[in-house]
Each structure stands twice: as C-alpha cells, then as structure tokens.
C-alpha positions as CSV (number, residue, x, y, z in Angstrom):
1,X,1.4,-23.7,-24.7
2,X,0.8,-26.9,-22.9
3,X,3.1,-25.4,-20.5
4,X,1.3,-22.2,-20.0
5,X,-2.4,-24.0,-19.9
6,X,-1.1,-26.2,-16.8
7,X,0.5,-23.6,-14.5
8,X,-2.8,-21.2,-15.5
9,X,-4.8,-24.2,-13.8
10,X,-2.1,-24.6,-10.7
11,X,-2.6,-20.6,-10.4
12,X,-6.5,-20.5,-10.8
13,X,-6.5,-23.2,-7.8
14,X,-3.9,-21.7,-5.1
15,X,-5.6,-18.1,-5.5
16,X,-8.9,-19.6,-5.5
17,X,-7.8,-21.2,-2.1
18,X,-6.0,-18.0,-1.0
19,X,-8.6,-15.8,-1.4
20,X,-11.1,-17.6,0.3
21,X,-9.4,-17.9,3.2
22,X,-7.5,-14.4,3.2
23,X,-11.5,-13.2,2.9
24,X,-12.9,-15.3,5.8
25,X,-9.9,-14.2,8.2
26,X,-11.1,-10.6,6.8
27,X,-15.0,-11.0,7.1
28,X,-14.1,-12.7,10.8
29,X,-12.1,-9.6,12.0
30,X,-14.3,-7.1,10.6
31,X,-17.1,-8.7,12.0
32,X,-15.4,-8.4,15.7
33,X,-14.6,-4.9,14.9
34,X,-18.0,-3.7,14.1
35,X,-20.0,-5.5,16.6
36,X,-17.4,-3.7,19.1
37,X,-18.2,0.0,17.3
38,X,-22.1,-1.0,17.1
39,X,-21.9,-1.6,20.9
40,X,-20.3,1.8,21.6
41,X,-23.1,3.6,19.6
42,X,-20.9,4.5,16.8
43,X,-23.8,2.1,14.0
44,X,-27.1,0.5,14.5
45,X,-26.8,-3.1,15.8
46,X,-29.3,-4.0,13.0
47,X,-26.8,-2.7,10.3
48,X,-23.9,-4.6,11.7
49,X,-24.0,-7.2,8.4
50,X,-24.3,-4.4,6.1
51,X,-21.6,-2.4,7.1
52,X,-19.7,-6.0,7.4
53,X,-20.0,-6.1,3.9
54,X,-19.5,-2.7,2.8
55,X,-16.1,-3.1,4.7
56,X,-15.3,-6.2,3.0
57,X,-15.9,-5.0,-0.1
58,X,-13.4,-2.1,0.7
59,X,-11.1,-4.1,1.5
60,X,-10.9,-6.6,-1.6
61,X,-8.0,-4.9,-3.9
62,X,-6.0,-5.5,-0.9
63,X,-7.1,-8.9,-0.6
64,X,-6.8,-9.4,-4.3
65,X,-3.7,-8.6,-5.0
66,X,-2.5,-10.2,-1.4
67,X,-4.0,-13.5,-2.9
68,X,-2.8,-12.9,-6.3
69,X,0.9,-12.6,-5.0
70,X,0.6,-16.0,-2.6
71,X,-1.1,-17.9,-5.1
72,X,1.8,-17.0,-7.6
73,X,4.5,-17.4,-5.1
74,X,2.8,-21.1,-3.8
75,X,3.1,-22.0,-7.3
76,X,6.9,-21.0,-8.0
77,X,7.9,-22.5,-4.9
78,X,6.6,-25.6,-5.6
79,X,8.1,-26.0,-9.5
80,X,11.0,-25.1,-7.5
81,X,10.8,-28.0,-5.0
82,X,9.9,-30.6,-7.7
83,X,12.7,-29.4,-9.9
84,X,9.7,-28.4,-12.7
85,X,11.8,-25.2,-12.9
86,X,14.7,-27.5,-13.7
87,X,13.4,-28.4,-16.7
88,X,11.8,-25.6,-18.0
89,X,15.3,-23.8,-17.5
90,X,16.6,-26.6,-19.3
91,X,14.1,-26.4,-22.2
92,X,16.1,-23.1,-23.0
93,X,13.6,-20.7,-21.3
94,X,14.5,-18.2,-18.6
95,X,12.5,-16.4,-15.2
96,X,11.8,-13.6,-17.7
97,X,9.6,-15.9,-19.7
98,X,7.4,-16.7,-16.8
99,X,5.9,-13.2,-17.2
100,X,4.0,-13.5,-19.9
101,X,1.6,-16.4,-19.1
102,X,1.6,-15.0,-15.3
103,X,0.3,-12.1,-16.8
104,X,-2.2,-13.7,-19.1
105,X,-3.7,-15.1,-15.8
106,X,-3.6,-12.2,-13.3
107,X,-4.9,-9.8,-16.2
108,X,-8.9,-9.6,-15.5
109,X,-7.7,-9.8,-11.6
110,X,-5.5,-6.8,-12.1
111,X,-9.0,-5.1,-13.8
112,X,-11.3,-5.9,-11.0
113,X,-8.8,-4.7,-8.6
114,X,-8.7,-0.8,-10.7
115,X,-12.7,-0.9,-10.4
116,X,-12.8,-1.7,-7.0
117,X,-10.1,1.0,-6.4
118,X,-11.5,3.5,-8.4
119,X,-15.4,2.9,-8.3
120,X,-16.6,0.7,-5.8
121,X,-14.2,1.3,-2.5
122,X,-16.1,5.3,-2.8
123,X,-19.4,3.9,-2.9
124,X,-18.7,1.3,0.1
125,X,-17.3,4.0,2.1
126,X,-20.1,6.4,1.6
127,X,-22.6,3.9,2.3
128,X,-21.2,3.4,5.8
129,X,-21.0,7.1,6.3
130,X,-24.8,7.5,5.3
131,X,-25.8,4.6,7.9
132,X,-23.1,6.3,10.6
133,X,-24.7,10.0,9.8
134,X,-28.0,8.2,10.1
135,X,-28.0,6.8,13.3
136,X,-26.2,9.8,14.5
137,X,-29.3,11.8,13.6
138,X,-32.1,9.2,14.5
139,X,-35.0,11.2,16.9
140,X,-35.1,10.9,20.4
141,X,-37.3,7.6,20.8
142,X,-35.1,6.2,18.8
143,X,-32.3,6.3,20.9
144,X,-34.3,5.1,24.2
145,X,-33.2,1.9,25.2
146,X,-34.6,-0.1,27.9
147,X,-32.5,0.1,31.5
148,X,-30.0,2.5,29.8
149,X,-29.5,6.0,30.2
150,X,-30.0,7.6,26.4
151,X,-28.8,11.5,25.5
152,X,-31.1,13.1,22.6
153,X,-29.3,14.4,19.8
154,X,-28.7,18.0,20.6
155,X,-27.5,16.9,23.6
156,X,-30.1,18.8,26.2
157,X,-31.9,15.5,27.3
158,X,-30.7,12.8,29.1
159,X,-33.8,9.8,28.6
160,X,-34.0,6.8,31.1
161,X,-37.0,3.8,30.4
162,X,-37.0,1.3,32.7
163,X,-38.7,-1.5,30.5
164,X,-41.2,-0.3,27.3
165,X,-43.8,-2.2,24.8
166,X,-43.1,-4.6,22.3
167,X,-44.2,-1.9,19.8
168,X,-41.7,0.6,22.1
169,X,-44.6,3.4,22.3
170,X,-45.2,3.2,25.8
171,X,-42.9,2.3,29.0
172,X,-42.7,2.3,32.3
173,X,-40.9,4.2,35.1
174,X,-39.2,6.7,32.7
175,X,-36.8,9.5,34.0
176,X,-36.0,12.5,31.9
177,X,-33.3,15.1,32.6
178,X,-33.2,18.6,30.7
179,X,-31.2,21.3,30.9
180,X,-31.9,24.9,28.8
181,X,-30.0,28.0,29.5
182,X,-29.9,28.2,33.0
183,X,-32.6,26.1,34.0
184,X,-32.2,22.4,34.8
185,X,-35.5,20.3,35.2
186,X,-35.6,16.7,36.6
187,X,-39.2,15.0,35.6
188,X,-40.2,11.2,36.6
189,X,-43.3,9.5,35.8
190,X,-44.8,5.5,36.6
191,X,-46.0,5.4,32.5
192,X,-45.4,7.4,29.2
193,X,-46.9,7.0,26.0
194,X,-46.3,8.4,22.7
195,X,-48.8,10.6,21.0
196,X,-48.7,12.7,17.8
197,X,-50.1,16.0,18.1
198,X,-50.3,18.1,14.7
199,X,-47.0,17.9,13.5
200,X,-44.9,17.3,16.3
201,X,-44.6,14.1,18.2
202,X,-44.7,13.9,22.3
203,X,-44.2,12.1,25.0
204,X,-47.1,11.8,27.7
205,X,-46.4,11.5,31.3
206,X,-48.7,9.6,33.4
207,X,-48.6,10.0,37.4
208,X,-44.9,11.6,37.9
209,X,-43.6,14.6,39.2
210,X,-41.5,17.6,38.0
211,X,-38.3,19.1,39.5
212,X,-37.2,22.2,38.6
213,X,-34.0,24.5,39.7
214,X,-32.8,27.9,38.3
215,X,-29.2,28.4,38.7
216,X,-27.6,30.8,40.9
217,X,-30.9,30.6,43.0
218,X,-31.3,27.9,46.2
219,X,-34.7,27.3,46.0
220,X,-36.7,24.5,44.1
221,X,-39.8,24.3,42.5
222,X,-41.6,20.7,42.8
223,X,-45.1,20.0,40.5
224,X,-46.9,16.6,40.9
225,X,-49.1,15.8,37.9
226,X,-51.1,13.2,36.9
227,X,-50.5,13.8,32.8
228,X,-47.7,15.8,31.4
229,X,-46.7,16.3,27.8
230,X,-42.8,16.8,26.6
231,X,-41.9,17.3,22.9
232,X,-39.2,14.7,21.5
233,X,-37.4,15.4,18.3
234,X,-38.1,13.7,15.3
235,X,-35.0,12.1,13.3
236,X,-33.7,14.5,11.4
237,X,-33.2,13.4,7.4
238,X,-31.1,16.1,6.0
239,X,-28.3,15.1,3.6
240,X,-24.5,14.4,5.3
241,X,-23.1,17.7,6.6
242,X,-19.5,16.6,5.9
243,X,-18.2,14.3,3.2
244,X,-15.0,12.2,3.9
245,X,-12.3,12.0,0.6
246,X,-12.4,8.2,0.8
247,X,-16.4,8.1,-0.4
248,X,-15.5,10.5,-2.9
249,X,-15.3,9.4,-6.4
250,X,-12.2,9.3,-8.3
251,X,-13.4,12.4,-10.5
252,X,-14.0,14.3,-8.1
253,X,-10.6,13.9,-6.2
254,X,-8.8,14.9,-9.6
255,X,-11.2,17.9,-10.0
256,X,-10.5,19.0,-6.0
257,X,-6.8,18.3,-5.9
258,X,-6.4,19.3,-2.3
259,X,-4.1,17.2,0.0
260,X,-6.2,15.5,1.5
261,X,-7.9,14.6,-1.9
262,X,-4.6,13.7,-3.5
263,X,-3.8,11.8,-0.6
264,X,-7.2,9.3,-1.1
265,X,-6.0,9.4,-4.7
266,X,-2.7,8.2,-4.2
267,X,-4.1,5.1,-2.1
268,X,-5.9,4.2,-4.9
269,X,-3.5,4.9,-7.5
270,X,-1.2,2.4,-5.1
271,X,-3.7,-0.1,-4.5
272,X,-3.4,-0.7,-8.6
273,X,0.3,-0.4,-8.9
274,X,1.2,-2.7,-5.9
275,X,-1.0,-5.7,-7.5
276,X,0.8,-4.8,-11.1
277,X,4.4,-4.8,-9.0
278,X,4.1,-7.9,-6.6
279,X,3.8,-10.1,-10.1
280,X,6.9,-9.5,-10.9
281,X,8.7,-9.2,-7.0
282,X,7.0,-12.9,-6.7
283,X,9.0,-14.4,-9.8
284,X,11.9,-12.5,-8.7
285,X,12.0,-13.4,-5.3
286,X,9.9,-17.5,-6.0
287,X,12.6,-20.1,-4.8
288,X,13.5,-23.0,-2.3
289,X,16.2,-23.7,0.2
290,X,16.6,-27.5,1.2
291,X,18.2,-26.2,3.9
292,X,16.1,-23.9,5.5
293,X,12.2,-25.1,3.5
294,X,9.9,-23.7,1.9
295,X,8.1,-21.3,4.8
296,X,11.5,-19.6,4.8
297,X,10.8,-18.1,1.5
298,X,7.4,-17.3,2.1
299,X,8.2,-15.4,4.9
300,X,10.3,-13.0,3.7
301,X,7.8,-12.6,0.9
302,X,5.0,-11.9,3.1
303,X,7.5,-9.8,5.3
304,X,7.8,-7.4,1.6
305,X,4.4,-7.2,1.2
306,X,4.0,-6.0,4.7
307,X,6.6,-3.6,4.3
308,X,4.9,-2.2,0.8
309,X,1.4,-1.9,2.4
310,X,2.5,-0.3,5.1
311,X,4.6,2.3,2.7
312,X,1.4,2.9,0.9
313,X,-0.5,3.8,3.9
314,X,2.2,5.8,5.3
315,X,2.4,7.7,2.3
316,X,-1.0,8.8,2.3
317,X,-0.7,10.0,5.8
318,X,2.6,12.0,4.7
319,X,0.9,13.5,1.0
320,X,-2.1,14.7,3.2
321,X,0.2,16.4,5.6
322,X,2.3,18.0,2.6
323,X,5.7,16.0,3.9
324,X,5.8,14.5,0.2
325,X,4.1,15.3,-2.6
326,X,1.7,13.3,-4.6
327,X,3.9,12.5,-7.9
328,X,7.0,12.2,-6.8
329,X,5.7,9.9,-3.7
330,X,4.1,7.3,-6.6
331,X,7.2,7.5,-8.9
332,X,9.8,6.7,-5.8
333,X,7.4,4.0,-4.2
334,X,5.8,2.1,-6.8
335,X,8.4,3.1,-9.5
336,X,11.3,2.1,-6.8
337,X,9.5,-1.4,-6.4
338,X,9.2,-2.3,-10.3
339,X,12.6,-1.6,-11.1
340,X,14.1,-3.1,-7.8
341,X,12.0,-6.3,-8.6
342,X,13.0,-5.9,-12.0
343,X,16.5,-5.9,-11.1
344,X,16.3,-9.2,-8.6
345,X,14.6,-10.6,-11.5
346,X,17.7,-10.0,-14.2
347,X,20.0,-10.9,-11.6
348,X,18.8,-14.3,-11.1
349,X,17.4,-14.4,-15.5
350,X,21.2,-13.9,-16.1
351,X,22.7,-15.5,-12.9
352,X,24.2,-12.1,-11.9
353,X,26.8,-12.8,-8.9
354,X,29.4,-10.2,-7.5
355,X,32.8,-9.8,-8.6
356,X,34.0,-11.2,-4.7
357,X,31.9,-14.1,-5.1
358,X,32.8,-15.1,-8.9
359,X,36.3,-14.9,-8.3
360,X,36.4,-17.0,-5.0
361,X,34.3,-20.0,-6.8
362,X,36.8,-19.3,-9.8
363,X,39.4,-20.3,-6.9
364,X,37.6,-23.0,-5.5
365,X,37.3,-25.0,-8.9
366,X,40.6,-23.8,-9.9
367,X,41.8,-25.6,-6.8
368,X,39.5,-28.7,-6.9
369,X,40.8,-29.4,-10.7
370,X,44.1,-29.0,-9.7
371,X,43.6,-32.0,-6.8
C-alpha cells in the first residue's frame, strides 16, 4: 500500500505538470487560430476569448487523456531508469499488478473525460455556432467599419465609411453601392446619421449625390440632394437555421442515428475508449534503453498515440461517408488496441520471447558454460 500511495503522488505531479503545459501549447494555438478567423470575418473580434475558451474546453478529453498517458509513461520510465522496477519485480510482483493502483489514480480522470465527451464538448460547440450564426446575422451598421468596404447581409449593399463617431451613429464621407433586379445605384454623401423612424431604422444622407443606371440601357440618371434617407437592416435574431452533429447532444445522436450522427457519436465513444486503452499501452510499452535513453521510448509512445488519434478522426470521416460502419469501426479500433496492448503487456508479464530467439540464447549459454 505504501507502494501504491507513493507512485499515486509521482502520478498526481507529472500529469499535473503535463496538463498544464499540453493546455497552454493548446490555449496558445487556438488563440493564433481564432484571431486569424476573427480577422477574416468568420467571429466578432470581441468574442475572440470566448470562443478561445469554448475551444479549449472542446478540446480537453484529448488533452486529458494525452496528459494522463505521459504522466503515466514519465513515471514507468523513470522506476525503470532507477531500477525501482527492479525491486518491485523482485518483491514477487509482475507489470500486470501495476494496473490496479494506475487505475485507482486515473479513475475520476477517466469520468471527467466521458462528461466532457458526452455533455460538455456539444454545449462548447453550439456555443461557438450561436456566436458564428450571430455575427453572420448582425444588421447592416453593424458590419460598417471604418476605411473598409462592408457587404450587408443579403448581400445587395456594398457600405464604405470613411471615419464615424465614437458612438458609430454618424460618419463621414460614406459611399453606398446597391444593386436590385436590374437596377444598380451608386450614392455618396460628405455626412450620414442614423435615425429611427417608426419601426425601421435609416440612414440619412447629408449633401451627396445619387447615381443611378438601368441595365441594358446607356443612359444615367444623376440626383444631387442635400438630405436623403436609405433603410438599413436590422440584425436579424431568429434561431440557427442549421444545426451541426458535433453541438448535438449525445441523446439526440442515438435518437437520429444517421451517418453523420453516428459518425459524431463514434468520436466521442473513442475519445472515452482511447483514455481507458492508452493505460494499459503505457505499462505495456513503459521501459528504458541505456543505450539509446529515455526520449527514445517516449517517442515511439507519442508516435502511437499520434497514430490512434489520427485513426479516430479518420474513422469518423469514413463512418460519415458509409466506408465503415459505426460498430464494427469501434470493435476493430479500440477493441484492436486493448487486446494488442494487452498482449505486449503479457508478453513482457511473462517474458514471452520467440522460439528463434530462445533457442539461440539457449546456444549461447550452452556454449559459454561449456568454455
């Protein structure tokens, strides 16, 4: 028990250490990636933390279980490379036995990594749709910015401010370009206000002229004015026209079991197997090499995980486009992984070795005796 108490500690410290620098790397990159969306339009600039962390959170059973399988692996290496596992192999006790208090650590992580899968990564990700579907709807004001050529949101407008207010309800030297059926209108102005008349909001014109061409015709209509009113559309705040299977809950993926549903629902499924799984690769595959050092190891370790992730997403892509289907793609992948980590695991429990390879150190230490 003593035993078990210590390398809980050890484990609580190098996935304490793990995480929090798996999660900054995270935050860091997300961070780059949604200040480059933001500035393409895709969110608001102002919701650039919020979506940050709606990401984030996302992305934690990955992190999780990425951190839960370093930490473990850290540990093993190390008992490896101070001979700890020497003596605990020594004391009568095997790899297999290392299970059980690995598992008594990773339990609750293994829980918060099934809610996050199965609860919280839907509500993340139809949070960020909301604020995407919301900015994609916001009125035409809304969209002006200074020095920069704005389209409304039907698409019929092109907007052009040079510099506006503090309060941004009136600007200077604004250029608006319309275009309706056949008729294409080009209207500039020194000053525009806004004003709300009744129930519609407008923009007032101050000193500006009006261009106006029919197509098919060569002639042009030109109308100076020294006030001229244009309706802008409001932000429209009707509910989200199309609803992604990732901000879906889980119960409604089993009640819709479409491909594309069962293909979210295999992801998440996977997300909880692979943190169950890479337990018991990282005891079967925990170990040092004088000669080559401990990063070796840890390479090819990160190298499977890698591989696994990467069969998970893959997998999703191949259940939504009906190559494989949803059972039989989580019984070869995740049941594939347990049993071949379960196997690597007996192999070295019972120090398995090929016939070749027993018989020619047979030979060797037949030969060495006989010298």
């Amino acid at each position: 028990m003593l035993f078990h108490s210590s390398i809980r500690k050890e484990l609580a410290r190098s996935f304490g250490a793990t995480l929090v620098v798996l999660a900054t790397v995270v935050m860091t990159m997300t961070l780059i990636r949604t200040v480059g969306e933001a500035s393409r339009g895709t969110f608001n600039p102002t919701d650039v933390m919020i979506i940050m962390g709606y990401t984030v959170l996302s992305d934690m059973p990955t992190i999780l279980s990425m951190s839960l399988f370093i930490g473990i692996l850290s540990v093993l290496t190390r008992m490896y490379k101070d001979s700890e596992m020497v003596i605990w192999f020594g004391s009568g006790r095997g790899l297999t036995s290392l299970l059980s208090p690995l598992f008594r650590f990773a339990w609750p992580i293994l829980v918060v990594i099934v809610v996050l899968a199965f609860f919280i990564l839907p509500w993340a990700f139809g949070r960020i749709e909301d604020l995407r579907d919301r900015y994609e709807k916001r009125g035409d004001i809304a969209r002006i910015e200074p020095g920069q050529f704005q389209e409304s949101a039907n698409g019929d407008r092109v907007f052009f401010i040079e510099k506006n207010s503090e309060n941004k309800q009136t600007g200077n030297n604004v250029f608006i370009a319309t275009k309706e059926q056949d008729k294409e209108t080009i209207t500039s102005a020194r000053s525009g206000h806004i004003e709300i008349i009744g129930a519609d909001k407008f923009l007032v014109l101050e000193n500006g002229q009006r261009l106006e061409k029919t197509a098919g015709k060569a002639d042009m209509t030109v109308s100076v004015f020294e006030k001229y009113g244009a309706r802008v559309g409001a932000d429209d705040v009707s509910a989200r026209s199309y609803v992604a299977a990732s901000s879906l809950s889980s119960a409604e993926l089993i009640r819709e079991p479409d491909l594309k549903n069962q293909a979210e629902l295999s992801w998440r499924l996977g997300l909880a197997l692979a943190g169950f799984n890479f337990i018991v690769i990282a005891v079967a595959v925990a170990g040092t090499n004088p000669r080559v050092g401990r990063s070796a190891n840890l390479g090819f370790a990160f190298l499977i995980f890698v591989v696994y992730f990467n069969f998970l997403v893959l997998g999703k892509s191949w259940v939504e486009s009906g190559q494989v289907h949803f059972a039989p793609f989580l019984l070869v992948l995740h049941g594939g992984a347990l049993a071949l980590g379960l196997l690597w695991l007996l192999k070295r429990h019972n120090n398995w070795s090929p016939r070749w390879r027993a018989r020619s150190e047979k030979a060797a230490n037949s030969q060495g005796g006989a010298s």
